[in-house]
C-alpha angles and dihedrals in degrees: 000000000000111000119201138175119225132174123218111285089031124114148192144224124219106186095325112292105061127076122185109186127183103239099177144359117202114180091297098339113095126176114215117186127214142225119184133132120261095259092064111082109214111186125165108251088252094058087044100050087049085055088045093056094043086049088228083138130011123266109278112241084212082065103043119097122254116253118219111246 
């Protein structure tokens, strides 16, 4: 995991075609807005493990814990 720190107004790119920016930061609420194209899902964890357990999708490998090896 790559772990970043960005002020309000700053952004981010992900390949070339996403931007995540940091809108807002309220105590420990932010607000992050995204840009994707409309190919890309984009779900909060919670809706996605719900998916997960009504195996509506598969289990992500990006949520799964990582095993000791």
């Amino acid at each position: 995991m790559l772990l970043l720190s960005r002020k309000c107004g700053q952004s981010i790119v992900i390949n070339d075609d996403i931007v995540v920016s940091v809108i807002a930061v309220d105590g420990n609420r932010v607000q992050i807005g995204i840009q994707a194209p409309g190919y890309v899902p984009i779900y909060r964890t919670e809706i996605v493990e719900r998916m997960i357990a009504n195996r509506e999708i598969e289990p992500l490998a990006c949520l799964t814990p990582a095993q000791p090896v």
